[in-house]
Every structure is written in structure tokens, then in C-alpha cells.
C-alpha positions as CSV (number, residue, x, y, z in Angstrom):
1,X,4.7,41.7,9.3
2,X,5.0,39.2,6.6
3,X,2.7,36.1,7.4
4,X,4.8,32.7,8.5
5,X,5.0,30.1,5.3
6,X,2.9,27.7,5.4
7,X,3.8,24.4,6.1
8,X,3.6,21.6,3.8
9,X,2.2,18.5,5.6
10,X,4.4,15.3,6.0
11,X,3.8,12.2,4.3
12,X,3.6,9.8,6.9
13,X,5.0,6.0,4.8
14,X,4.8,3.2,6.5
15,X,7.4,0.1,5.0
16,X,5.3,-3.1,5.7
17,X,7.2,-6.5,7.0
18,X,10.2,-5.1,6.3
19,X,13.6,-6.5,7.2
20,X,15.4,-4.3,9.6
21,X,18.1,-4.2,7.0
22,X,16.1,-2.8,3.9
23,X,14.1,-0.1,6.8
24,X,17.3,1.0,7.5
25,X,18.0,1.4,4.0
26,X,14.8,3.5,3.4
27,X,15.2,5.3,6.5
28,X,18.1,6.6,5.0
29,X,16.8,7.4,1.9
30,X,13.9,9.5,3.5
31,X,15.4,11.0,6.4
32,X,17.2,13.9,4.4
33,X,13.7,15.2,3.3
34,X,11.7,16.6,5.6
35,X,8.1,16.1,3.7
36,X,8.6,12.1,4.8
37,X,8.0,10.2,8.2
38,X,8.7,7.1,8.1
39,X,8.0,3.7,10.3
40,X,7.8,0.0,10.1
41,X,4.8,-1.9,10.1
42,X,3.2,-5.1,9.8
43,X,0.4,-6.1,8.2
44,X,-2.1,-6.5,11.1
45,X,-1.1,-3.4,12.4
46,X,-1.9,-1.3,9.5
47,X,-6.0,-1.3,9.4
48,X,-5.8,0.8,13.1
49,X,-2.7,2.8,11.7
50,X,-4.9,6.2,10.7
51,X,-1.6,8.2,11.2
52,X,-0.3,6.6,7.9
53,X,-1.1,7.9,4.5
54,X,1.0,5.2,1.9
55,X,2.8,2.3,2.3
56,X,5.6,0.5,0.6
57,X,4.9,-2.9,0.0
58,X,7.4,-5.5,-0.6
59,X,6.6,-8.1,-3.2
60,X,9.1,-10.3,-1.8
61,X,7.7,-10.5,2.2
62,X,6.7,-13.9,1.9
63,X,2.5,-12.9,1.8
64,X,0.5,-13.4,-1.2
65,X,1.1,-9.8,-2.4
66,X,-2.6,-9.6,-4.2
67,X,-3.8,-11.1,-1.1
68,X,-2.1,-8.7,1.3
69,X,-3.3,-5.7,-0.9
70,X,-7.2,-7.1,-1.0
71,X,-7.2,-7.4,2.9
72,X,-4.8,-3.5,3.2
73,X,-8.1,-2.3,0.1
74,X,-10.8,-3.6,2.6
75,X,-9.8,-2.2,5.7
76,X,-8.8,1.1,4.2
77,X,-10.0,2.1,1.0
78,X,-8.1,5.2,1.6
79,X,-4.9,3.9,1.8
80,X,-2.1,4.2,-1.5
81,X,0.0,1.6,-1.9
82,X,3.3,1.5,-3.8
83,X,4.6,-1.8,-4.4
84,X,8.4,-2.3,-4.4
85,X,10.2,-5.8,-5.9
86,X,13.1,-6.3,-8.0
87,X,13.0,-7.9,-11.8
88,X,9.1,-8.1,-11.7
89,X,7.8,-8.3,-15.3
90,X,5.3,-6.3,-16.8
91,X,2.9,-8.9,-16.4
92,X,3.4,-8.5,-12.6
93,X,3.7,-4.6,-12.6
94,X,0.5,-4.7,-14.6
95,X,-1.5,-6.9,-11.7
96,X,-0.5,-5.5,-9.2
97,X,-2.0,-2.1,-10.3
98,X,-5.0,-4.0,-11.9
99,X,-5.5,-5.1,-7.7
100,X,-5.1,-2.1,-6.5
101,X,-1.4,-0.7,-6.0
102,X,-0.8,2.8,-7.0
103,X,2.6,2.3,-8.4
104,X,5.2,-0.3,-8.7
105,X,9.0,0.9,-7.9
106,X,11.9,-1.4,-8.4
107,X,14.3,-1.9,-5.4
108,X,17.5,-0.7,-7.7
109,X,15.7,2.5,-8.8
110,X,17.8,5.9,-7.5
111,X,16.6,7.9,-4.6
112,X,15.5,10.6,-7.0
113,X,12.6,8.1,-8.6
114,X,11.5,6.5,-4.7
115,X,10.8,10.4,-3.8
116,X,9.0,11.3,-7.2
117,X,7.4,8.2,-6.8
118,X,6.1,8.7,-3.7
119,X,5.6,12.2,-4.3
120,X,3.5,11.9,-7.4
121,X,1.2,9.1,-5.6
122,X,0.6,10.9,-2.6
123,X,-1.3,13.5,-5.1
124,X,-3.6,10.8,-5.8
125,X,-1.9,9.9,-9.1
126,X,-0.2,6.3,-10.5
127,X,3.6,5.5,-11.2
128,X,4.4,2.8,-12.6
129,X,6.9,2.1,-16.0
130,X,5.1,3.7,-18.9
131,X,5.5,0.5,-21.1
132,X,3.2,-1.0,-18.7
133,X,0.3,1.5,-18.7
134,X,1.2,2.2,-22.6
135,X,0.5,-2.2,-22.8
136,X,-2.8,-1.9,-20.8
137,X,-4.4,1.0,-22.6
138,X,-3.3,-0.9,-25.5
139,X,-5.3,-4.1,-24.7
140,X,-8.2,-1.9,-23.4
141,X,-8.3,-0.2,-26.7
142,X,-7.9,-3.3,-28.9
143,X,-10.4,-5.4,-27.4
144,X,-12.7,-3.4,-25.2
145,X,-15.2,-6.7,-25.7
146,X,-12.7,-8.8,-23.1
147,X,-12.5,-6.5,-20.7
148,X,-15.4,-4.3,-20.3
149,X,-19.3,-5.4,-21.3
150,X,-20.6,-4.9,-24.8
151,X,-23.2,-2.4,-25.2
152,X,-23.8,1.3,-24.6
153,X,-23.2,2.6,-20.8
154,X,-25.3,5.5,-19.8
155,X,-24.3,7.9,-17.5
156,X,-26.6,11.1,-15.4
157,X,-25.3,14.4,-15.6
158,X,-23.5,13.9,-12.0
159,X,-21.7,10.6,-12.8
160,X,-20.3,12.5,-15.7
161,X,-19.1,15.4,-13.2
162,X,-17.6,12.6,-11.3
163,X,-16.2,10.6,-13.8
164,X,-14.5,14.4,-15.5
165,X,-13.2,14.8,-12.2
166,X,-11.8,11.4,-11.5
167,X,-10.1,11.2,-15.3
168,X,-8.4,14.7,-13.8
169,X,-6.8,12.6,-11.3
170,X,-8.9,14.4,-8.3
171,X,-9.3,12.4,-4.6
172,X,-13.0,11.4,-3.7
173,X,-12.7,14.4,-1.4
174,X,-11.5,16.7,-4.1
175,X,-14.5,15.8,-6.4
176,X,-16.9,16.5,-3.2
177,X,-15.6,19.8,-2.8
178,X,-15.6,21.0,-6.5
179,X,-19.3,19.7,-6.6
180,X,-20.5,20.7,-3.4
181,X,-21.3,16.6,-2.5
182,X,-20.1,14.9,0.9
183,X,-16.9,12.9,0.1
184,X,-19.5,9.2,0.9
185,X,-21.4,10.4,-2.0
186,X,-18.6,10.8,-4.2
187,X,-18.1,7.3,-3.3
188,X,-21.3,5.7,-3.7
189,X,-21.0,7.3,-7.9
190,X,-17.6,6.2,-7.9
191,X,-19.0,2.7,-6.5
192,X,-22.0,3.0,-9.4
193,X,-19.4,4.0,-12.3
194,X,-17.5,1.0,-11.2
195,X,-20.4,-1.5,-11.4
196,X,-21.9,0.1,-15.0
197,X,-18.8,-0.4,-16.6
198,X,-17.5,-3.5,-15.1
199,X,-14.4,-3.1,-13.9
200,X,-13.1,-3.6,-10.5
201,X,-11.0,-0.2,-9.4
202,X,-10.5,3.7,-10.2
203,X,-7.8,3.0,-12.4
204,X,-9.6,0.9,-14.8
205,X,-12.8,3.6,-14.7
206,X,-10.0,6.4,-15.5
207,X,-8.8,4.2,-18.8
208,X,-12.2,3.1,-20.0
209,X,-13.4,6.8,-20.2
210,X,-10.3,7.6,-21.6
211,X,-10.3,5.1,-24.6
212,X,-14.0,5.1,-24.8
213,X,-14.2,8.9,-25.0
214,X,-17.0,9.1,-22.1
215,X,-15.1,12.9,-21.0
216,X,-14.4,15.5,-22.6
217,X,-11.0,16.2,-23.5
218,X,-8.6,18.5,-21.3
């Protein structure tokens, strides 16, 4: 008797301080795929919301949108956000994942992107235009000086593991388990990575080893 398929878990997306015109227009998008479940919530609700695993964000709710993602960060470090807006420059696009977003998605992009999107940042990975991470590798490159502080950065033998692992696009709980570490000490290197270099989220630690050659190519 052939074992029963395994089945893959739903994403559980919450649209934040929506209007009920634009849920009903993501409900619709979402409700032909199975993988998504999808509710409405607001902003206050969201730190006691552990059912929900990303959020789309709307730059255009009338909140500070850095504001909104520093108070969504603190509350749940866990939590992946995907901004969505319509016309937002790069400049914009580029902040917004500098503060914490995991990808930017335009309100006229087709269904196709929203799922891939969502998709692709639900494996713990970024999506944003690729002018916009091309422009801030770019800068980082250029003029490492600006952004992260002058002189040589040491790293043990662990933070290296981490830092491999975290280039490789790995969760803090995937790097625990491939190093036999409790996911709160993966944290507390990530934390420490963070605070040698200088900069102020994963995304930044990712480019800074990339460009300054701190892990070994893959």
C-alpha cells in the first residue's frame, strides 16, 4: 500500500489595514491555490497573530510604513513581510528592504509574480526588482567606507558556519539544525555578525560577505 503524499503546509498571509475592496481583490487572487490562507488584519492585531507566517503590507495605508515595519520587526522577528505600493521608486523599494521588508511587489504586477513572490519569500529568500538589489550591491561595493566600518572584521570558526549558512539563504532554524545549535543561538551569532560589521539586518550581513568575500564561494 503506497504511503499517502505528503502534504505541503499552507502559507497562512495576512493583508494588513486593508480596504475591503483590495482584500477582496487578493482573496481572489489566492483562493485558486490551495498552498495560501488568507485573512485581514490590522496592525495591533498582528504581534498575538502566531497563526500567520507573512504579511502584505500596503505602502499606501496611511501608517508610516518604516514605522509600521519597526513595531511588526520588534514584536515578531519572525515575521516576512512583503511590501506592496504602486510607482514606488527604487529609492523607496531600496528602504524598505534596508528596514526590514523581504520584498517589494507592485500592486499592477500579474497574479503569476504575487504567487512567486510570495512563494520565494516564504523560503526565507528576498524579491524585490533586480535593478534595486543590482544598485545596492553596487554602492556597497563602491564605497564599503560609507556603509560598513573601516578596518578588518574577524570572525570564530562558528560565525563563519553561520554566516556560510545565512549567505545560502538558510532560516535561523535551518542553520541550528545543520550545526547541531538551538535556533536562540543561531540568533545570538546572527545578533554578533550584525554588530561586528555594522549593519542593521540579515540582508545587509548577506551583501557585505558577499562583496567582501568573507564565504566561500558556492
Amino acid at each position: 500500500m503506497k504511503p499517502a503524499p505528503t502534504k505541503k503546509p499552507t502559507i497562512r498571509v495576512a493583508v494588513v489595514e486593508s480596504d475591503p475592496l483590495r482584500f477582496v481583490g487578493f482573496r481572489a487572487l489566492f483562493d485558486s491555490d490551495p498552498d495560501f490562507e488568507l485573512s485581514s488584519a490590522s496592525l495591533a492585531d498582528l504581534p498575538s497573530r502566531q497563526n500567520v507566517d507573512l504579511i502584505l503590507l500596503g505602502s499606501r495605508s496611511g501608517t508610516n510604513l518604516f514605522e509600521a515595519m519597526a513595531g511588526l520587526k520588534a514584536a515578531r522577528p519572525d515575521l516576512r513581510i512583503i511590501v506592496t505600493g504602486s510607482g514606488a521608486d527604487d529609492e523607496t523599494i531600496l528602504k524598505a528592504i534596508m528596514a526590514g521588508a523581504k520584498g517589494y511587489v507592485d500592486e499592477a504586477a500579474s497574479p503569476a509574480d504575487f504567487i512567486m513572490a510570495m512563494r520565494i519569500v516564504n523560503q526565507g529568500s528576498v524579491w524585490a526588482p533586480r535593478r534595486v538589489l543590482s544598485t545596492f550591491i553596487e554602492r556597497v561595493s563602491s564605497s564599503p567606507g560609507r556603509i560598513f566600518p573601516a578596518g578588518r572584521v574577524t570572525f570564530t570558526d562558528r560565525e563563519k558556519q553561520v554566516l556560510g549558512l545565512l549567505v545560502a539563504g538558510r532560516s535561523n532554524k535551518e542553520i541550528g539544525s545543520a550545526l547541531g545549535i538551538e535556533e536562540r543561538t543561531v540568533k545570538a551569532h546572527v545578533a554578533k555578525l550584525m554588530r561586528k560589521v555594522g549593519v542593521q539586518n540579515r540582508i545587509a550581513l548577506s551583501v557585505h560577505a558577499i562583496t567582501h568575500s568573507l564565504v566561500a564561494a558556492r
